[in-house]
Residue, then its C-alpha position, 0 to 999 in steps of 0.5 A: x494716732x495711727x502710724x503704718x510701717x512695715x515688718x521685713x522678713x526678719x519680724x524688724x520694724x523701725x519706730x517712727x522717729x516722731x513717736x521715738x522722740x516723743x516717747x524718749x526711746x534712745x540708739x540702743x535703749x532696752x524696749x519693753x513688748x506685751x500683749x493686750x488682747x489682739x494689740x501688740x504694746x511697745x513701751x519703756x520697761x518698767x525698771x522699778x518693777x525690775x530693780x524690786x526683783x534684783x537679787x530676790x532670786x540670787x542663788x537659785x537654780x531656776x534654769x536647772x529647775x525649769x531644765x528638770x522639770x522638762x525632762x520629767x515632762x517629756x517622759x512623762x509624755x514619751x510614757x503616755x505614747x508607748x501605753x497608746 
């Protein structure tokens, strides 16, 4: 089954109400976005999955990791360019 709806210039696209009651997306409910090939797939979030991660990286610095990592990257890349 097709359904055509529209994207306004913010990227926003209304659900058709069918498909939302059908699927059981609520006002304010979290929606779930992937990829599979060329297709975008809108679905519920897989909550187990979420909850099995739950406190599995509490403690952990990954934001000042990823942050670190970064900046190693950019000069690394800022070194590349003054030896071109």
């Amino acid at each position: 089954m097709s359904i055509m709806g529209t994207m306004s210039s913010k990227g926003q696209v209304v659900i058709p109400a069918k498909l939302r009651k059908e699927l059981g997306f609520k006002t304010g409910g979290r929606i779930a976005f992937s990829r599979e090939n060329d297709k975008l797939v809108i679905s519920k979030p897989d909550w187990d999955a979420i909850k099995a991660l739950c406190g599995k990286y509490a403690g952990m610095h990954i934001e000042e990791d990823m942050m670190e990592e970064k900046r190693l990257e950019r000069e690394r890349e800022d070194r590349k360019l003054a030896e071109a």
